[in-house]
N, C-alpha and C positions, 0 to 999 in steps of 0.2 A: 603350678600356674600354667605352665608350657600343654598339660594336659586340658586343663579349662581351655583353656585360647584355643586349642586344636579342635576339640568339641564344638566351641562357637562358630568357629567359621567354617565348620562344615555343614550343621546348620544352618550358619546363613546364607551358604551357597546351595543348599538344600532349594531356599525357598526362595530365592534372590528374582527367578524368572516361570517358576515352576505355576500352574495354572491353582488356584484355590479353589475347591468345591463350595458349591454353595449349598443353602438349605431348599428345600423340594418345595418350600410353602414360598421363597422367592421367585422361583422358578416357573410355579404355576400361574401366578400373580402377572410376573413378565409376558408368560406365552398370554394371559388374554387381555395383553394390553396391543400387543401387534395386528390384529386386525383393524384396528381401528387409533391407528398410532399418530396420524392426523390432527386427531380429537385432542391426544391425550399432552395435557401439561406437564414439563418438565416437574415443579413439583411434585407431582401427583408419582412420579417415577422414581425420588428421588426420596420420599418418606418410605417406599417399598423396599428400596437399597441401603437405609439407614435401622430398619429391623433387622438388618443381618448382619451382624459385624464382621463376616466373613465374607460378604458381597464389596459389603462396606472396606475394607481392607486390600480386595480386586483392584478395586476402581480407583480409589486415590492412590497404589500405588503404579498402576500402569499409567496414569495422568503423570506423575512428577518423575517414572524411569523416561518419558519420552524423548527424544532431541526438543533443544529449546535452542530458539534464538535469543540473543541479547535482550529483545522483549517481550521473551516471553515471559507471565507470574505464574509462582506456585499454585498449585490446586488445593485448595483445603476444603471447600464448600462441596456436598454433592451435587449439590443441583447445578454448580457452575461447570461440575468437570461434563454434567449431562448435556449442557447449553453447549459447549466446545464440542462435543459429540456428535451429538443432534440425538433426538429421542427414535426416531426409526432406527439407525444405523447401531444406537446405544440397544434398545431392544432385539435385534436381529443377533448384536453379539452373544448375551447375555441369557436371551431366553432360551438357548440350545445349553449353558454350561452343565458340567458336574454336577452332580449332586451326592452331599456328606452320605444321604439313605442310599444312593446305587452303593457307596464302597462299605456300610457298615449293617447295613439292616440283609438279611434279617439274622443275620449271626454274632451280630456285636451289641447288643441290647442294653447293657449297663454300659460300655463305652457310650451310645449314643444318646443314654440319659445324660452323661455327666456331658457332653456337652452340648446338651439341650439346656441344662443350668448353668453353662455360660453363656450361651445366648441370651438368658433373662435376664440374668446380671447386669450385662452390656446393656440391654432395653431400658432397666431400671437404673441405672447408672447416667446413660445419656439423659432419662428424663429430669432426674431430679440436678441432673448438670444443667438442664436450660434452664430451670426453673427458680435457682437460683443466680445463676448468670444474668437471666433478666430482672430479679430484684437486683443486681447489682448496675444496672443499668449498661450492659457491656455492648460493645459495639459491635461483637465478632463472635455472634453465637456459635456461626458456624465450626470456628475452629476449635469451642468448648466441646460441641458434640462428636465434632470427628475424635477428639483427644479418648474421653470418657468411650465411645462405643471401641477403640481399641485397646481400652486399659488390661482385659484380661487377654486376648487375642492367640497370644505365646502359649498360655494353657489350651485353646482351643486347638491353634494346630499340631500340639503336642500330641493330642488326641486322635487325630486326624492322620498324620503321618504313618506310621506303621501300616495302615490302611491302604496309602497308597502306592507305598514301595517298602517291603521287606527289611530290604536293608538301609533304610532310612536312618540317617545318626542320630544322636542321642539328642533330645532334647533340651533348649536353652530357654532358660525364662528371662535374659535379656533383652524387654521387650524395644528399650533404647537402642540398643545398637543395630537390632532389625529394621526399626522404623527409619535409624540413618542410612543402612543397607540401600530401603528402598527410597531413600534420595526425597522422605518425606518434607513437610516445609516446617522453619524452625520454628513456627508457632506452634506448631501440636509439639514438636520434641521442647520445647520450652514445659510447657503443660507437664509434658511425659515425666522430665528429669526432675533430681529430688537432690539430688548433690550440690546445684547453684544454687545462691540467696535466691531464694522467690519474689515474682513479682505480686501485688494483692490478688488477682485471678488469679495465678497458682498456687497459694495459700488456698483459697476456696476451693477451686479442684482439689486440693490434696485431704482435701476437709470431709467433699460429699461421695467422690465417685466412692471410695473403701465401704461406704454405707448399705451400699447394694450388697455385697457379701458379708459386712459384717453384724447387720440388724436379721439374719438366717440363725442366729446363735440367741437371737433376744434383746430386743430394744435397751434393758437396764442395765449390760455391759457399762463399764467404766468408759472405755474407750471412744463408744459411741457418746456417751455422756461430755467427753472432751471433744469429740468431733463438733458437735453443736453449739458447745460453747465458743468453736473457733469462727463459725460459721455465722455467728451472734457478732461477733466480735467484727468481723468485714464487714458485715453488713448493718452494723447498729441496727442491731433491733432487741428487742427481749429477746431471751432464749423460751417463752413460752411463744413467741411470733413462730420462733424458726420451726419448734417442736409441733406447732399446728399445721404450718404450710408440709411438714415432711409428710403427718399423718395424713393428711389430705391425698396429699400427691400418692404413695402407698394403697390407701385403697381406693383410687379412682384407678391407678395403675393393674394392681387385681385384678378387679372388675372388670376391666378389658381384655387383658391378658388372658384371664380365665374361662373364656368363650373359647379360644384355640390351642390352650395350653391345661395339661396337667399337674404343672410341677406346684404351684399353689394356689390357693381360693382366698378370695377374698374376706374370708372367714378369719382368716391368718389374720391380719390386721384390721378388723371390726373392734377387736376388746381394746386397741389403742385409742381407742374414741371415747369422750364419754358419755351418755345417755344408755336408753334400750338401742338392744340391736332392732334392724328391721325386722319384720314378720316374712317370713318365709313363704315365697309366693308358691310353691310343688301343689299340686292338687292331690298328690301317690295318696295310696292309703296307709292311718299311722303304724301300722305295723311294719309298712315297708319299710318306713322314716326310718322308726326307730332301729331298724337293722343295718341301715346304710349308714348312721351316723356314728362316727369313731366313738371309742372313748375320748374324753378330756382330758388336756392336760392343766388337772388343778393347781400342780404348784406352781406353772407358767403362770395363769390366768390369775391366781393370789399374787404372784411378784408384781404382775402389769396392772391390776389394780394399784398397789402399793405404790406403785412409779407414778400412778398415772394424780394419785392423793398427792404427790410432792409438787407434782406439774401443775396443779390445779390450788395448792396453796387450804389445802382444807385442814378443817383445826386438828387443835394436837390429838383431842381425845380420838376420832376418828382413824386419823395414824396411828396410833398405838392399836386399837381395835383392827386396824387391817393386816398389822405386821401380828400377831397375835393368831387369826382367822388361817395368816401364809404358813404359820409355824404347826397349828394344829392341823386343819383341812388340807394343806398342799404338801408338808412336809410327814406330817402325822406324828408329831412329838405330840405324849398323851400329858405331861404336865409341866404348864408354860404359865410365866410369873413375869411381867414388867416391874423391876422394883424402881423405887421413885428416893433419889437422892435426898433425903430430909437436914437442909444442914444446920439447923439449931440443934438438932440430935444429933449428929455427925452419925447416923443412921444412914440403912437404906429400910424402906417399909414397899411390903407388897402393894400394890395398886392396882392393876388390872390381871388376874385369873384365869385362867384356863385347864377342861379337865378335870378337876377335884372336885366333892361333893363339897357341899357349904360349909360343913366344919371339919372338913381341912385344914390341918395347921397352916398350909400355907397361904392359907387368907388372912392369916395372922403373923407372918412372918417377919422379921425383924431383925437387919443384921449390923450390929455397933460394929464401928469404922474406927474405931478406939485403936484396940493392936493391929499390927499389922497379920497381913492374911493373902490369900489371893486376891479377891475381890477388892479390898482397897487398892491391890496393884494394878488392878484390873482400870480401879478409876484415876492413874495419874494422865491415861494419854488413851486412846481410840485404839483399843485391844483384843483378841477373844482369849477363850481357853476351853479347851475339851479333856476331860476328865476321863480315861478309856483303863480298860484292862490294864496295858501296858506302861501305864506313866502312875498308878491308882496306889503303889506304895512310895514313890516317891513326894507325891502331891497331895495327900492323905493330911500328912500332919499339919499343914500348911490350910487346910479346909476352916471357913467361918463354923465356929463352934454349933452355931446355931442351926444352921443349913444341915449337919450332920443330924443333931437331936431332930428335928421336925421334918427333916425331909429324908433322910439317908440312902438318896440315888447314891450308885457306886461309878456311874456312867453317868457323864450331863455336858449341854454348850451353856456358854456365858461369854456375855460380851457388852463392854461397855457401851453407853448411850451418850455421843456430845451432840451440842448445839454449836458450832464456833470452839472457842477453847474450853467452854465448860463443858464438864459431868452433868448430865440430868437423872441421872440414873443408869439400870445394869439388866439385860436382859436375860432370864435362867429359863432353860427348855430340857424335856429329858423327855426316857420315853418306859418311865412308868419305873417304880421302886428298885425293879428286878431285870428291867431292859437293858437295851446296848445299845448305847448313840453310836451308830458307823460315822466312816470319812464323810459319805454321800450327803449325812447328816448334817457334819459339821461345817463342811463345804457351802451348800447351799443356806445352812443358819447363819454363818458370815454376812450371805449376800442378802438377804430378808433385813438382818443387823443395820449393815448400811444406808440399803435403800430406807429404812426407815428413820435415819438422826440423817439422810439426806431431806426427807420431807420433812423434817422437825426444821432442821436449818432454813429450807426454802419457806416455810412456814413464817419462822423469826423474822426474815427478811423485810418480808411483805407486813409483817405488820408495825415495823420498822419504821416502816417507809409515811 
């Protein structure tokens, strides 16, 4: 412990007074605001210092180190700390600063990506922080934005340091105790902390800013799943309200973004939408097209369909058809079978197909729930199983009689189908007589699994209701 705590506070006396670099695209923006600084309104200076969470992090921390008298108040607004400034004397300081590109370019190339991908972060963090701050009707945007554009901040200057002195100490991602360092005001460190009961705005902060980094991994994450639920939850609304305002906000943010930035296109969040995508305005010729455009990634683009049928409440057969489409085209299991829970037969019967030619046993297939076996184990509770080399004598004798005679994969996934507490059925994928389902396999059959007795369930729901 005595080792952490020595590490932090030399860190935080690291950067207690030491000057921030800023980004070169603030800098520019700054220098052509001073000839004509007369003109310019504090806002207009203060949206330019809020793209930079490391301008952003200058400024409100030399505002709240200052001497205060008895009346003076914390600074949490930018534009307030600009007003107290004045916009000349705030531009003359600021348009000379550092810059992150003098100390890292042009020999630190992968450093200065990754923290080009916290500054997005922080952009898209702040915005979808106002955006619901104002569905909540909050009175103190300001301090929701100052919070969220410093959320990641510790990781940027972590970046950043070594850069500017050698022997710079080890980096702390305590971003609490830096923000108390700089004598920040306790509304952002209320936002910040996570260890006191929350108030309902920090329940929502803690709901939306993670979203910025954590929808980089894929919208159909669990987690993100309970973010929006929580975020439903403050703000009464449907969770199909929340899931539309986010998409929105995504790629109008894109869109924007993507004129100055390369880290993503708005492309990235187009398939969370649903309709056609727009028509591509390029005039190139197509042979350019088609050489400049990536491959796809189809098993994303199947899963975010699949998501997007649960969000939207489309019928079962549809769901089934798209978890089915993610299992073959995204996944490439060559033979894939929904069985359909029959309980006057205490059966499961094939129902929708994939892969085999028409007579195929397994368009006939038929597994009595009679003895016990895997697959009735499979239907007591919301389960998988994967059948591999290594488990194949032990789990052998335990196989539905029938699945061996008609099918005799020696490799396969399976996993049960609920709605609520019930079984609907059991989902079988393999990848061909004589194949091998790997982990990569099973892994992502899981998650196809899920997302699709989630759209079954969200389906029930609605018609439920």
């Amino acid at each position: 412990m005595a080792n952490v705590k020595s590490v932090s506070n030399a860190w935080l006396q690291f950067w207690d007074r030491r000057a921030i670099p800023i980004l070169q695209e603030s800098r520019n923006q700054l220098m052509g605001m001073i000839r004509r600084a007369d003109l310019i309104r504090p806002g207009e200076v203060a949206e330019i210092v809020a793209r930079d969470p490391l301008l952003t992090a200058q400024v409100l921390r030399m505002m709240n180190q200052r001497q205060k008298s008895s009346m003076s108040a914390d600074v949490v607004a930018i534009e307030s700390a600009i007003l107290l400034i004045g916009v000349t004397p705030f531009l003359e300081r600021f348009a000379r600063a550092q810059t992150v590109e003098s100390v890292m370019l042009p020999t630190h190339q992968a450093e200065y990506g990754q923290l080009l991908k916290r500054v997005f972060e922080a952009r898209l963090a702040r915005r979808l922080a106002t955006v619901f701050a104002n569905k909540r009707f909050d009175a103190k945007v300001g301090e929701i934005q100052a919070a969220a554009v410093l959320a990641n901040l510790c990781e940027s200057l972590a970046i950043i340091s070594p850069h500017l002195d050698e022997q710079a100490p080890a980096a702390s991602l305590d971003l609490l105790s830096l923000l108390e360092q700089w004598q920040m005001p306790t509304a952002i460190l209320d936002l910040i902390r996570v260890d006191a009961e929350p108030a309902t705005r920090s329940v929502l902060q803690h709901a939306v800013v993670p979203l910025s980094r954590q929808l980089e991994r894929g919208w159909w994450q669990d987690e993100i799943q309970q973010r929006l639920l929580t975020i439903a939850g403050v703000l009464n609304f449907p969770a199909e309200q929340v899931w539309q305002l986010l998409t929105e906000q995504l790629l109008a943010f894109a869109r924007k973004e993507g004129k100055s930035s390369q880290l993503y296109t708005p492309a990235r969040y187009l398939v969370m939408l649903p309709g056609a995508w727009p028509a591509p305005a390029s005039t190139a010729p197509a042979a350019n097209l088609a050489a400049a455009i990536p491959a796809k990634d189809i098993l994303a683009e199947r899963m975010q369909a699949l998501h997007l049928a649960g969000v939207q409440g489309v019928p079962t057969n549809q769901v089934m058809a798209l978890a089915v489409r993610a299992l073959a085209e995204g996944l490439g299991m060559q033979r894939i079978a929904f069985t359909l829970l029959m309980a006057a037969e205490n059966a499961l019967r094939a129902r929708y197909v994939q892969g085999v030619t028409p007579t195929d046993p397994l368009h006939a297939l038929r597994i009595s729930l009679e003895k016990q076996h895997i697959f009735t184990k499979l239907l007591q509770k919301p389960q998988s199983f994967w059948l591999n080399a290594d488990n194949y004598t032990q789990f052998s004798p335990h196989l539905p009689p029938e699945l061996v005679a008609q099918i005799g994969a020696k490799s396969f996934c399976a996993m049960s189908i609920f709605v609520g507490a019930q079984p609907v059925g059991l989902i079988y994928a393999d990848s061909g007589l004589d194949g091998t389902v790997n982990e990569f396999h099973y892994t992502h059959f899981k998650q196809i699994c899920i997302l699709a007795s989630k759209a079954l369930a969200h389906n029930a729901r609605r018609s439920s209701v």
